[in-house]
mmCIF entry with sequence, helices, sheets and N, C-alpha, C, O atoms, coordinates in Angstrom:
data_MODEL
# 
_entry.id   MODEL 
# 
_entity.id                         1 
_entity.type                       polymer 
_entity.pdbx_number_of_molecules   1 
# 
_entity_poly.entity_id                      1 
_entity_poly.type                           'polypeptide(L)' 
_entity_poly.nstd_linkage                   no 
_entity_poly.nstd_monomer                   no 
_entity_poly.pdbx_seq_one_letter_code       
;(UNK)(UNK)(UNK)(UNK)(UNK)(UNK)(UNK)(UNK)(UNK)(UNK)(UNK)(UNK)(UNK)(UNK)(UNK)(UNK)
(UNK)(UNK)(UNK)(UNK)(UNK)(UNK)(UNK)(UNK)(UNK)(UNK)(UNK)(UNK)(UNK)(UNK)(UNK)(UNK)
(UNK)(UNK)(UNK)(UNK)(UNK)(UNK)(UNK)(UNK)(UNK)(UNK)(UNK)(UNK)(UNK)(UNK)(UNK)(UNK)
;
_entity_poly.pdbx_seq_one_letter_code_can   XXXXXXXXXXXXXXXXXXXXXXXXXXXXXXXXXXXXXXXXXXXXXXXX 
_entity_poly.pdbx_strand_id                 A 
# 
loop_
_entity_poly_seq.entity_id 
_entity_poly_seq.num 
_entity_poly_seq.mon_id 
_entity_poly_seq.hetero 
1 1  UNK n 
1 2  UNK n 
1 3  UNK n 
1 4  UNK n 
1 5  UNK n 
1 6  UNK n 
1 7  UNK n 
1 8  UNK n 
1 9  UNK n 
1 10 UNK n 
1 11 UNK n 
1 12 UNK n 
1 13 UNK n 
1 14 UNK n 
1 15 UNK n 
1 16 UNK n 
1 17 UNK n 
1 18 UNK n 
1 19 UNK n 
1 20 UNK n 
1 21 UNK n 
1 22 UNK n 
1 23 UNK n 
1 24 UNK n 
1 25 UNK n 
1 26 UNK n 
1 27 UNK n 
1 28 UNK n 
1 29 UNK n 
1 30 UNK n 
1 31 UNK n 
1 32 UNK n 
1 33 UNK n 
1 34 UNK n 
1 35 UNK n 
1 36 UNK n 
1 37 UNK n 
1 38 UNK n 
1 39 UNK n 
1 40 UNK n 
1 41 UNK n 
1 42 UNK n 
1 43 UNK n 
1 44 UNK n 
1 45 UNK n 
1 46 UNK n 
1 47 UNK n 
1 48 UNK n 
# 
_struct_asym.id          A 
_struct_asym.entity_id   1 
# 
_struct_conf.conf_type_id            HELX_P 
_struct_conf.id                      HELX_P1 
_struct_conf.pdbx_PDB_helix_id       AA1 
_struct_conf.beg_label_comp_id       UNK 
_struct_conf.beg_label_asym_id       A 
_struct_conf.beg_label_seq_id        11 
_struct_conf.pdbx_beg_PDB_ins_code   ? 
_struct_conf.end_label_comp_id       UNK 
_struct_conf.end_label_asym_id       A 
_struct_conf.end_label_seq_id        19 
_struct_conf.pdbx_end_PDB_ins_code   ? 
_struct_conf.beg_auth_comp_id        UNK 
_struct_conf.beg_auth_asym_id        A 
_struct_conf.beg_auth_seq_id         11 
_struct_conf.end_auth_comp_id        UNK 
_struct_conf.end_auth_asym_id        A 
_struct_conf.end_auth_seq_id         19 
_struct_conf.pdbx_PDB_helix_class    1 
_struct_conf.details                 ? 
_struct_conf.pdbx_PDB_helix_length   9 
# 
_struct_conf_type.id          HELX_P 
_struct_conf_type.criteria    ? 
_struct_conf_type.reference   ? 
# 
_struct_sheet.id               AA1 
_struct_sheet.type             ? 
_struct_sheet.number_strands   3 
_struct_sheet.details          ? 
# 
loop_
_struct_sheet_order.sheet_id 
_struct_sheet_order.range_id_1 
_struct_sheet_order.range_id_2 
_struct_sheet_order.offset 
_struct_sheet_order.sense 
AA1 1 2 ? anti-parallel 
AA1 2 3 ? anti-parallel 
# 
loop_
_struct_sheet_range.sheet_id 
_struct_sheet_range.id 
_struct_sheet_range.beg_label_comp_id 
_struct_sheet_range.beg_label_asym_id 
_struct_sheet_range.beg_label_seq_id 
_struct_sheet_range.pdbx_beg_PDB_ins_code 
_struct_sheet_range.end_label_comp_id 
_struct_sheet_range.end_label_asym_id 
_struct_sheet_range.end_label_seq_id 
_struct_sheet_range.pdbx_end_PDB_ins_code 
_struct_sheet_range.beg_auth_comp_id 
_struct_sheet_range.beg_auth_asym_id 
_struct_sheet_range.beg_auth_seq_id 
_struct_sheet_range.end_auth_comp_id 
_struct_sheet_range.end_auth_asym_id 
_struct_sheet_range.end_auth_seq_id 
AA1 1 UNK A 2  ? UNK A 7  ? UNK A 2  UNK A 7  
AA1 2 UNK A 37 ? UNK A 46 ? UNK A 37 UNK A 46 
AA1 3 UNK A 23 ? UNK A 34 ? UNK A 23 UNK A 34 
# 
loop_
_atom_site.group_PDB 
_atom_site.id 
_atom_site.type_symbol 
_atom_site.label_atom_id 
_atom_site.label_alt_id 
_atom_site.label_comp_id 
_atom_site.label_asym_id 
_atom_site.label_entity_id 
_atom_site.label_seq_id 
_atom_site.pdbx_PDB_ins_code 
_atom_site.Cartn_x 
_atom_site.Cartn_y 
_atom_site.Cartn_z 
_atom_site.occupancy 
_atom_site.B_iso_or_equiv 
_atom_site.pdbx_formal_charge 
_atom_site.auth_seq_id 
_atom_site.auth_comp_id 
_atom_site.auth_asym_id 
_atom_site.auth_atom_id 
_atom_site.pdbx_PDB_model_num 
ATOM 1   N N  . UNK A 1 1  ? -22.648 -25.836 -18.951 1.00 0.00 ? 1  UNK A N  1 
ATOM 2   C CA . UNK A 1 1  ? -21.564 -24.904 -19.241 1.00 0.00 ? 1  UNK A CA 1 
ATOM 3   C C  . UNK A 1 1  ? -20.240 -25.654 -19.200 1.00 0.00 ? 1  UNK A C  1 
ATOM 4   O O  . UNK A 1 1  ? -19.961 -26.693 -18.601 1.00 0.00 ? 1  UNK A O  1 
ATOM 5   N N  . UNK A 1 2  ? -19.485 -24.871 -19.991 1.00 0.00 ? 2  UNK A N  1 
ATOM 6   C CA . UNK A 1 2  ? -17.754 -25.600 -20.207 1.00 0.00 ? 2  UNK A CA 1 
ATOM 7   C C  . UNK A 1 2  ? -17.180 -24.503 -19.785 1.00 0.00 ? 2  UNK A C  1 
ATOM 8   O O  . UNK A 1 2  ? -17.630 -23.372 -19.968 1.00 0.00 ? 2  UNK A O  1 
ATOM 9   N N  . UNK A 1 3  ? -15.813 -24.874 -19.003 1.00 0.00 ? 3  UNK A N  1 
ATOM 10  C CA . UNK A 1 3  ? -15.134 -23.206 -18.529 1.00 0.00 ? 3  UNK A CA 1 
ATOM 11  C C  . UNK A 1 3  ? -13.450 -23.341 -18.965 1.00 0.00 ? 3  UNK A C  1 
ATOM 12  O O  . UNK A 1 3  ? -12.929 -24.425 -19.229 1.00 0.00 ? 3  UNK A O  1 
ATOM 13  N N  . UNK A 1 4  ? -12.983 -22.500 -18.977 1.00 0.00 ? 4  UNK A N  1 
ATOM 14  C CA . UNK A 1 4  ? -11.730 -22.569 -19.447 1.00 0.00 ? 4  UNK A CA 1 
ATOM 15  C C  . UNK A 1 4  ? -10.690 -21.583 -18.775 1.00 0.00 ? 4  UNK A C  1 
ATOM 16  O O  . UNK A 1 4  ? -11.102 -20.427 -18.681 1.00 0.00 ? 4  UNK A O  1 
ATOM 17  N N  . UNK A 1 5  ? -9.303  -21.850 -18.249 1.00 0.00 ? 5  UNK A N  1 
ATOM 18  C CA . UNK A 1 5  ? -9.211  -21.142 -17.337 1.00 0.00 ? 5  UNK A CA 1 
ATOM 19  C C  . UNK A 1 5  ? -7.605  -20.711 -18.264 1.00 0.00 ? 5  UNK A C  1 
ATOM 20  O O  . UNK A 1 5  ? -6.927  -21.640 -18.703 1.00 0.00 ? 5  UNK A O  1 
ATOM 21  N N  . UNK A 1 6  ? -7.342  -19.857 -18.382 1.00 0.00 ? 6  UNK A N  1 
ATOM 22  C CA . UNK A 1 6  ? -5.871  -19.671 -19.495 1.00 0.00 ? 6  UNK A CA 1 
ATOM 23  C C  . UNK A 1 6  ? -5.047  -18.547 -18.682 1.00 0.00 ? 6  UNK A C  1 
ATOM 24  O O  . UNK A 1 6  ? -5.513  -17.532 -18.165 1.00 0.00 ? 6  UNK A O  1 
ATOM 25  N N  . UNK A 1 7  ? -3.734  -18.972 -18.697 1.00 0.00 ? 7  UNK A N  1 
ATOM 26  C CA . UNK A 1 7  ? -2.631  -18.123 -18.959 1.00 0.00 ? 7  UNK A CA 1 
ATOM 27  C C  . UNK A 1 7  ? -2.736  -17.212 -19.501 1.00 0.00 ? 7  UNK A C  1 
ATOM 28  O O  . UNK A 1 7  ? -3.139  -17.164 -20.663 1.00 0.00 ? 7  UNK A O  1 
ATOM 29  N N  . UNK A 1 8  ? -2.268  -15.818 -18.529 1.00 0.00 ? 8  UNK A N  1 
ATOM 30  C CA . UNK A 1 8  ? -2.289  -14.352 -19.349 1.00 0.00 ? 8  UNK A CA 1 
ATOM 31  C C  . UNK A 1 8  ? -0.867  -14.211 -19.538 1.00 0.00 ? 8  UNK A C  1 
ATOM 32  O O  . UNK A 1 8  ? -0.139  -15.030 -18.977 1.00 0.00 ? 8  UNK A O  1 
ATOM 33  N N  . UNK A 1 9  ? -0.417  -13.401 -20.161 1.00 0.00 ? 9  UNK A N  1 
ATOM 34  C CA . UNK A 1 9  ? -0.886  -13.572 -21.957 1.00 0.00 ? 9  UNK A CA 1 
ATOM 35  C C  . UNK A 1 9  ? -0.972  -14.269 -22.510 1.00 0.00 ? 9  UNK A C  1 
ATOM 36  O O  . UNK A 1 9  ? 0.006   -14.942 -22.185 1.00 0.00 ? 9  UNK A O  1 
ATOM 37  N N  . UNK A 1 10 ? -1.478  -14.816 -23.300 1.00 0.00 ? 10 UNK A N  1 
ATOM 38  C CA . UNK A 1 10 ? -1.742  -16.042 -23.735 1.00 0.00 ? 10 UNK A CA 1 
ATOM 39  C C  . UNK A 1 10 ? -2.300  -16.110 -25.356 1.00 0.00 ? 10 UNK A C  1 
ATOM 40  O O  . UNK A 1 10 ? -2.842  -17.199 -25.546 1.00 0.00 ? 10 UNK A O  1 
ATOM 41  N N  . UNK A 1 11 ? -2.313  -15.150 -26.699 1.00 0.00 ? 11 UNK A N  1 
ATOM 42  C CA . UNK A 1 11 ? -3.352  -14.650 -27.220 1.00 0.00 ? 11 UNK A CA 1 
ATOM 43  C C  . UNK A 1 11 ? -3.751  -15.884 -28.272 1.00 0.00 ? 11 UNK A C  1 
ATOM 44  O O  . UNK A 1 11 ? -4.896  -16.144 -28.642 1.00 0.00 ? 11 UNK A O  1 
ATOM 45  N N  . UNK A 1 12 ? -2.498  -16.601 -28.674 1.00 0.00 ? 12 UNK A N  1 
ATOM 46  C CA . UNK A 1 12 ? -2.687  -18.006 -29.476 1.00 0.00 ? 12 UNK A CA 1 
ATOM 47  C C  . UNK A 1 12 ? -3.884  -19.104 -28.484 1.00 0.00 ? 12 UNK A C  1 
ATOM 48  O O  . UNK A 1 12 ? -4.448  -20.002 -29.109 1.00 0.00 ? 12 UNK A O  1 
ATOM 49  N N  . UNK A 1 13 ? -4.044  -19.013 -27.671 1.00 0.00 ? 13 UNK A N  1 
ATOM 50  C CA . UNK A 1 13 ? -5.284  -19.558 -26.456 1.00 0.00 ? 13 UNK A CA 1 
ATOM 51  C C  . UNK A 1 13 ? -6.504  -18.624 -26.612 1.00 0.00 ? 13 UNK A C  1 
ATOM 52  O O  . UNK A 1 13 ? -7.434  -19.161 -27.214 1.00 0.00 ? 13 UNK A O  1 
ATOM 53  N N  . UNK A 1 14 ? -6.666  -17.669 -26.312 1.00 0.00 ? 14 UNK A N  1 
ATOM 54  C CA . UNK A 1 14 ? -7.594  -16.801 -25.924 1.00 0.00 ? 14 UNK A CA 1 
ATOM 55  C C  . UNK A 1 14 ? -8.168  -17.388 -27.694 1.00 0.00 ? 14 UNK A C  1 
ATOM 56  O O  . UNK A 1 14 ? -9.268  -17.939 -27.745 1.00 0.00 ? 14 UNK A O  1 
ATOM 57  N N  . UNK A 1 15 ? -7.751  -17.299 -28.374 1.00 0.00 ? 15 UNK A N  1 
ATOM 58  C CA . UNK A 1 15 ? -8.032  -17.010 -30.017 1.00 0.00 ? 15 UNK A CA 1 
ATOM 59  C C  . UNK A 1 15 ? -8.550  -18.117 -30.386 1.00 0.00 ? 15 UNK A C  1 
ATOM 60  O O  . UNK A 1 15 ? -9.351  -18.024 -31.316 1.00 0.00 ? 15 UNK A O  1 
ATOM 61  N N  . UNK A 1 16 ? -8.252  -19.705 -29.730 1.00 0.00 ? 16 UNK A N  1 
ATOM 62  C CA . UNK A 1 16 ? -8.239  -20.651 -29.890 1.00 0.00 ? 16 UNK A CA 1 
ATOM 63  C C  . UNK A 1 16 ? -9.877  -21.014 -29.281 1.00 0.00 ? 16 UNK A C  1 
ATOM 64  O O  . UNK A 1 16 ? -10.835 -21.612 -29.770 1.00 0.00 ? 16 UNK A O  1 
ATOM 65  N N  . UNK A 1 17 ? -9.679  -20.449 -28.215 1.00 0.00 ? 17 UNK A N  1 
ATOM 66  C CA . UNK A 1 17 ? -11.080 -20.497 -27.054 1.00 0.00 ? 17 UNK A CA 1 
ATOM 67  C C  . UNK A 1 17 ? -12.538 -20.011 -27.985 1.00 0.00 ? 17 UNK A C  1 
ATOM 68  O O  . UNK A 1 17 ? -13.632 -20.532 -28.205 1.00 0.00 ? 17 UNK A O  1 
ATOM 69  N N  . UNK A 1 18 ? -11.933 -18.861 -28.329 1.00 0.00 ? 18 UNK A N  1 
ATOM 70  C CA . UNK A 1 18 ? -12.829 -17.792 -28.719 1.00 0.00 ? 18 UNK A CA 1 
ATOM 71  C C  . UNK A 1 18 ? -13.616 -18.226 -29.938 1.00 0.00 ? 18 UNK A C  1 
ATOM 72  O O  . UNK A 1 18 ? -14.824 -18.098 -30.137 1.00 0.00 ? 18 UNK A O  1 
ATOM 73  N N  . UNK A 1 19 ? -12.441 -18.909 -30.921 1.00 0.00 ? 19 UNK A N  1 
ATOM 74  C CA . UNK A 1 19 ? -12.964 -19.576 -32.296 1.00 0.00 ? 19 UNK A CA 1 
ATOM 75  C C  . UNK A 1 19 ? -13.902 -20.632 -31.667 1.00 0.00 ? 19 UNK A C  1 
ATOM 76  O O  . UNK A 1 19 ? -14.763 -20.957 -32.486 1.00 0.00 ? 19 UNK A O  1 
ATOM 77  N N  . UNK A 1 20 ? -14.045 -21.391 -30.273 1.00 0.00 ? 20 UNK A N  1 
ATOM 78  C CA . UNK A 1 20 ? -14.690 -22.601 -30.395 1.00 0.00 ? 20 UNK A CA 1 
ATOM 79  C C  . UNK A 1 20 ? -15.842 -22.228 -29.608 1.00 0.00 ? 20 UNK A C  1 
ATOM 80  O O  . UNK A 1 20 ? -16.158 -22.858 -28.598 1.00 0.00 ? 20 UNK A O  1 
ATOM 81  N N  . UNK A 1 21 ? -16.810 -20.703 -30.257 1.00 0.00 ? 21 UNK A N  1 
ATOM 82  C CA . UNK A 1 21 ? -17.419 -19.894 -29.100 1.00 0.00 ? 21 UNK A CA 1 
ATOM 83  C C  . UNK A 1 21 ? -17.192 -19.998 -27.315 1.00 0.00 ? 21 UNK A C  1 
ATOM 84  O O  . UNK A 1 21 ? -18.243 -20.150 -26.692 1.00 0.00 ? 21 UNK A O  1 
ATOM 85  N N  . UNK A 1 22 ? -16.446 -19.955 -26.834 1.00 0.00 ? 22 UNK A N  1 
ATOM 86  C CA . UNK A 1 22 ? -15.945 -19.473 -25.400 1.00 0.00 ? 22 UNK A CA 1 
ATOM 87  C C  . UNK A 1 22 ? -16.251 -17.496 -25.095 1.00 0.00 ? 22 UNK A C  1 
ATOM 88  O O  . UNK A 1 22 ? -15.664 -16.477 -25.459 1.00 0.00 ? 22 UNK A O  1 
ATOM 89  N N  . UNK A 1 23 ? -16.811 -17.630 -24.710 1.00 0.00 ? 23 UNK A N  1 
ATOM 90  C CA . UNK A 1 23 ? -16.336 -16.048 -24.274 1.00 0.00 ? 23 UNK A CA 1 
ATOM 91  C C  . UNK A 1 23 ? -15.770 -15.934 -22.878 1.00 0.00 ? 23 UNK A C  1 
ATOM 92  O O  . UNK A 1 23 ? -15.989 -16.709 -21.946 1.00 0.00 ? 23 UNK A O  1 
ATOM 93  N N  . UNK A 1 24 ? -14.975 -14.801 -22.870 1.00 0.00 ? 24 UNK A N  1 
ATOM 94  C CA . UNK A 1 24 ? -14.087 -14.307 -21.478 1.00 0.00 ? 24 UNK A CA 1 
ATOM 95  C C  . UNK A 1 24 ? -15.326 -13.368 -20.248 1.00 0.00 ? 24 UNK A C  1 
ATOM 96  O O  . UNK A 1 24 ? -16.147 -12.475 -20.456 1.00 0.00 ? 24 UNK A O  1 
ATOM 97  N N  . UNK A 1 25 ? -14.985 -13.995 -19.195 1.00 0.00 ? 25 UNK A N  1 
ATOM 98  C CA . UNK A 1 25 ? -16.237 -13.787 -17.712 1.00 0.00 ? 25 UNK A CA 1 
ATOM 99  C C  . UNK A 1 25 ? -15.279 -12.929 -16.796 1.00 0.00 ? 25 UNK A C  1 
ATOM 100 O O  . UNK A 1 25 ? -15.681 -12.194 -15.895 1.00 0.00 ? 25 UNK A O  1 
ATOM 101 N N  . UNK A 1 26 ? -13.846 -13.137 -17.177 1.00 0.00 ? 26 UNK A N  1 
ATOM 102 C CA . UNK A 1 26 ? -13.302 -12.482 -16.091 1.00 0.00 ? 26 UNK A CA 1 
ATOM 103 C C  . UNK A 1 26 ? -11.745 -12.895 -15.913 1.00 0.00 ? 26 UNK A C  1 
ATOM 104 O O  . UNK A 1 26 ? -11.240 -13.789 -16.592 1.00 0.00 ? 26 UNK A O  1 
ATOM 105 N N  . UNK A 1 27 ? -11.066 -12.193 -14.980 1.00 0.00 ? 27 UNK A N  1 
ATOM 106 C CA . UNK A 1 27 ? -9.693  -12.420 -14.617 1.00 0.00 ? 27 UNK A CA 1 
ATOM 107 C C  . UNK A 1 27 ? -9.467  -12.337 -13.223 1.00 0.00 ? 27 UNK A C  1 
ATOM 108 O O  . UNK A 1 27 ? -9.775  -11.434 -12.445 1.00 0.00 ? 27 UNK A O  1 
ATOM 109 N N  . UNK A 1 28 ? -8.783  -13.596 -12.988 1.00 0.00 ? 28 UNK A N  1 
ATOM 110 C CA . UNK A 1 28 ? -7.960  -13.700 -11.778 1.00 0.00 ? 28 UNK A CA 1 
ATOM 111 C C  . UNK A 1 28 ? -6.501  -12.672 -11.538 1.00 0.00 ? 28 UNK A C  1 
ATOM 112 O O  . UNK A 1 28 ? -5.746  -12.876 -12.490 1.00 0.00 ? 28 UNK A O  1 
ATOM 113 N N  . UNK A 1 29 ? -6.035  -11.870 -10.769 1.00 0.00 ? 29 UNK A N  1 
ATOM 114 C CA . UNK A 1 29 ? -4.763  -11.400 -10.968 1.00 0.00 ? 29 UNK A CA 1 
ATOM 115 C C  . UNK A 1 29 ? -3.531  -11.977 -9.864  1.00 0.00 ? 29 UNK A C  1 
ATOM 116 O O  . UNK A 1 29 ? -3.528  -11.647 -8.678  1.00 0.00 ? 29 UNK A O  1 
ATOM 117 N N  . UNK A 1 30 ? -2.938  -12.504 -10.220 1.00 0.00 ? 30 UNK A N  1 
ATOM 118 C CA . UNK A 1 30 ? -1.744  -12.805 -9.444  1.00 0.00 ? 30 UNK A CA 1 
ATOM 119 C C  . UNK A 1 30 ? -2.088  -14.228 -8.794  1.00 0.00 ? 30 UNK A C  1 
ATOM 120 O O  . UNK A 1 30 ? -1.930  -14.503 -7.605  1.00 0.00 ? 30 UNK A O  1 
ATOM 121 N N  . UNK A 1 31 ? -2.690  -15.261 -9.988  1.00 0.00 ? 31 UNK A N  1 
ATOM 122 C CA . UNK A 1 31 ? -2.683  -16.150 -8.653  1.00 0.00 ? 31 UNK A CA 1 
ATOM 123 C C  . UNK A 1 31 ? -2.517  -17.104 -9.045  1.00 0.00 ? 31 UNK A C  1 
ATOM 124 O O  . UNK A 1 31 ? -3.023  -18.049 -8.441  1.00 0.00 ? 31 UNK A O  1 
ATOM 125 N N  . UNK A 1 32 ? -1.587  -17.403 -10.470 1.00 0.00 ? 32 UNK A N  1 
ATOM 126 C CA . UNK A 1 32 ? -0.734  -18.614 -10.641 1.00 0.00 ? 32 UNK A CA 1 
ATOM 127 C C  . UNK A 1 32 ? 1.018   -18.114 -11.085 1.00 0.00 ? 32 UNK A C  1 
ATOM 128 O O  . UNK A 1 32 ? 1.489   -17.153 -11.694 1.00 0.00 ? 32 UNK A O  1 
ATOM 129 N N  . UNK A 1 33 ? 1.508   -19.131 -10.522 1.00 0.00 ? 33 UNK A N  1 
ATOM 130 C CA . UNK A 1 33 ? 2.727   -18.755 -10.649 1.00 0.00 ? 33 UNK A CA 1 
ATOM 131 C C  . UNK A 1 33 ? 3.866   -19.922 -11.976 1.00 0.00 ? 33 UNK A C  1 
ATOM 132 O O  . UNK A 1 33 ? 4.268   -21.061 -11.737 1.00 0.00 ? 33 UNK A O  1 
ATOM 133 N N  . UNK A 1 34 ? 4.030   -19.361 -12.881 1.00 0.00 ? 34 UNK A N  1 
ATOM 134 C CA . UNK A 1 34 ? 4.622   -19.812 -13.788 1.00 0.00 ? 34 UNK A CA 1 
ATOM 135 C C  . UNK A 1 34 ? 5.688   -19.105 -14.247 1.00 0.00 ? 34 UNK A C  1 
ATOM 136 O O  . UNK A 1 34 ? 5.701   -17.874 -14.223 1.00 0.00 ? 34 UNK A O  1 
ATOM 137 N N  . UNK A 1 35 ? 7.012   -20.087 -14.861 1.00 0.00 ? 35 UNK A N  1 
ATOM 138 C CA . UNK A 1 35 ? 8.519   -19.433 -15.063 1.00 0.00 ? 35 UNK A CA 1 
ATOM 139 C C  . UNK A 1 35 ? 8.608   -18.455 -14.341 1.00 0.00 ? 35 UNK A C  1 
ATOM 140 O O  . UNK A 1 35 ? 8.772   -17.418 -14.984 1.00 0.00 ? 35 UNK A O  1 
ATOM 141 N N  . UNK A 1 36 ? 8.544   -18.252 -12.520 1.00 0.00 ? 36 UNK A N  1 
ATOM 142 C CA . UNK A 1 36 ? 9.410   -17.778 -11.832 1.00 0.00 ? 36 UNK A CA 1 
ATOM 143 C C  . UNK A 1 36 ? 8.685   -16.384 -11.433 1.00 0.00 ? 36 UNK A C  1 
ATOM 144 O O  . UNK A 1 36 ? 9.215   -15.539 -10.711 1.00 0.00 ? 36 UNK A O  1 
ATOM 145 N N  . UNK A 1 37 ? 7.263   -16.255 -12.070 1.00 0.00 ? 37 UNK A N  1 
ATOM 146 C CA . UNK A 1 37 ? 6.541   -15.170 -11.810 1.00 0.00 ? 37 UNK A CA 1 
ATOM 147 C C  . UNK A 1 37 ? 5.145   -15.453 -11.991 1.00 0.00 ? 37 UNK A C  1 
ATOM 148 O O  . UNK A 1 37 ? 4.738   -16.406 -12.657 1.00 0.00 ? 37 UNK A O  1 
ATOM 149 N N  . UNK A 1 38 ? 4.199   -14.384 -11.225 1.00 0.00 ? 38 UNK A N  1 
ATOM 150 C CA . UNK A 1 38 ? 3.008   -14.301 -10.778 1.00 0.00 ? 38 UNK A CA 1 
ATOM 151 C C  . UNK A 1 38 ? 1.806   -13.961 -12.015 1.00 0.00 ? 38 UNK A C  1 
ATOM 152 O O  . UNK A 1 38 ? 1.439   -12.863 -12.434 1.00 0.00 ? 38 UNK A O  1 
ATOM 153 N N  . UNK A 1 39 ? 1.485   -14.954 -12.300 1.00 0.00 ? 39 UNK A N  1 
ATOM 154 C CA . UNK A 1 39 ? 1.028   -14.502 -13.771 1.00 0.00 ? 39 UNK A CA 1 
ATOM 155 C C  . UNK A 1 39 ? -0.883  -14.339 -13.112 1.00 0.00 ? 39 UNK A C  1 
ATOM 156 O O  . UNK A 1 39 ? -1.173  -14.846 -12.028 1.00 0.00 ? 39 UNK A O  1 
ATOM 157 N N  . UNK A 1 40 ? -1.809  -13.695 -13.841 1.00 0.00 ? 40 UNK A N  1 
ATOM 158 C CA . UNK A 1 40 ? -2.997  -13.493 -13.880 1.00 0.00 ? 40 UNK A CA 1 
ATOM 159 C C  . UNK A 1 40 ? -3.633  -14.753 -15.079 1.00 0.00 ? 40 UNK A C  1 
ATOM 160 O O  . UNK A 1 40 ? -3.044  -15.155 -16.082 1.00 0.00 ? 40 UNK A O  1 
ATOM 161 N N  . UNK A 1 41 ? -4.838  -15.125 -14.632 1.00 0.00 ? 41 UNK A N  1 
ATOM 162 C CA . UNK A 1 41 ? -5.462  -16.270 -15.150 1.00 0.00 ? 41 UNK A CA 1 
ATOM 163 C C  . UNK A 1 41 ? -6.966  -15.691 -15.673 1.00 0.00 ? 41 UNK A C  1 
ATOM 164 O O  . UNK A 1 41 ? -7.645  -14.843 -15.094 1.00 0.00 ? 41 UNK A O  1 
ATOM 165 N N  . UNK A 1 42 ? -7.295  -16.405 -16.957 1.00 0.00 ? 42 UNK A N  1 
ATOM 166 C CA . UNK A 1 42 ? -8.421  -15.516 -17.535 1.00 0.00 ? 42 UNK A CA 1 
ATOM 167 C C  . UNK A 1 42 ? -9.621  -16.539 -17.434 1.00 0.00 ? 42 UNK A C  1 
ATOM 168 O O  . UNK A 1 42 ? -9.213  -17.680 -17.650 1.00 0.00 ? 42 UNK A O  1 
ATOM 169 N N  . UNK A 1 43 ? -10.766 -16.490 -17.212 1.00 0.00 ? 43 UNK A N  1 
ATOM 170 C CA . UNK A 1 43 ? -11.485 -17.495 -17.697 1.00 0.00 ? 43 UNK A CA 1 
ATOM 171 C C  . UNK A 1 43 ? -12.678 -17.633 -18.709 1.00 0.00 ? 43 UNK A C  1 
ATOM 172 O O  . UNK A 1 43 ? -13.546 -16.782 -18.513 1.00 0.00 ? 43 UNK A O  1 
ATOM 173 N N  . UNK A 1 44 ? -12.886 -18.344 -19.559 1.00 0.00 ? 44 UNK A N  1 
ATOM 174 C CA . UNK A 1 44 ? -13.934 -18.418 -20.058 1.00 0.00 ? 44 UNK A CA 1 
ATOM 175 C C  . UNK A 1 44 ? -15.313 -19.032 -20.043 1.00 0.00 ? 44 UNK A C  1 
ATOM 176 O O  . UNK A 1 44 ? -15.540 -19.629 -18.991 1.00 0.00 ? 44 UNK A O  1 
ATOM 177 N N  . UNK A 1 45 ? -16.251 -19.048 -20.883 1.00 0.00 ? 45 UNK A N  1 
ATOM 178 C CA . UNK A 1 45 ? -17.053 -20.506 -21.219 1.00 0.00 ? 45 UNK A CA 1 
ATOM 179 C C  . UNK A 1 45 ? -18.225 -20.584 -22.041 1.00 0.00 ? 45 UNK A C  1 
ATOM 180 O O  . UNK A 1 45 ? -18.830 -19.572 -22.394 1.00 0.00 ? 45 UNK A O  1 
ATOM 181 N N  . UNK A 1 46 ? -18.426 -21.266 -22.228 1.00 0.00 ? 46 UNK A N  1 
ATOM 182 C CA . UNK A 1 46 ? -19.349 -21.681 -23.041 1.00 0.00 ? 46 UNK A CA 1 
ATOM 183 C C  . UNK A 1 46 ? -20.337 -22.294 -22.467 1.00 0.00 ? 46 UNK A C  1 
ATOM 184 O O  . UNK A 1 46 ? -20.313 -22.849 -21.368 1.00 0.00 ? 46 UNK A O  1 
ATOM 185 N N  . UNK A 1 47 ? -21.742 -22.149 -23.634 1.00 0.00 ? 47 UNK A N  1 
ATOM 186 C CA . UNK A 1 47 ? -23.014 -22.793 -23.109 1.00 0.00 ? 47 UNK A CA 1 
ATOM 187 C C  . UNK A 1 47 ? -22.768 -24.209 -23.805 1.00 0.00 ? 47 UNK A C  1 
ATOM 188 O O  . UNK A 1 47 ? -21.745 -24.296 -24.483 1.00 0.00 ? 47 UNK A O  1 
ATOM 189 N N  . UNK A 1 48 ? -23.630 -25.370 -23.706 1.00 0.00 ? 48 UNK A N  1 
ATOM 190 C CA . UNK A 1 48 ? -23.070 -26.270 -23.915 1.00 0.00 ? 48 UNK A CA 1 
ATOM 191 C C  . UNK A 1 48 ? -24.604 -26.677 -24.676 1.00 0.00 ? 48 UNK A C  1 
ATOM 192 O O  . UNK A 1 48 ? -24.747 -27.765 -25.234 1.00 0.00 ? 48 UNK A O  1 
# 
């Protein structure tokens, strides 16, 4: 497996992931912090 862990919102990523079969397993909420706020993290993956 390959995993991928993205910035929410993010949809130019998610789209990017998705085209290279990734699918989404789940979301983290509040637990990276970028430009000054608490953003939620998505992850994906693929079989390999």
């Amino acid at each position: 497996m390959v995993f991928a862990g993205i910035s929410l919102p993010n949809p130019p990523s998610i789209a990017l992931h998705e085209a290279m079969g990734f699918t989404s397993v789940g979301i983290y909420k509040d637990v990276g912090f970028k430009f000054g706020r608490w953003i939620d993290t998505g992850w994906w993956q693929k079989r390999l």
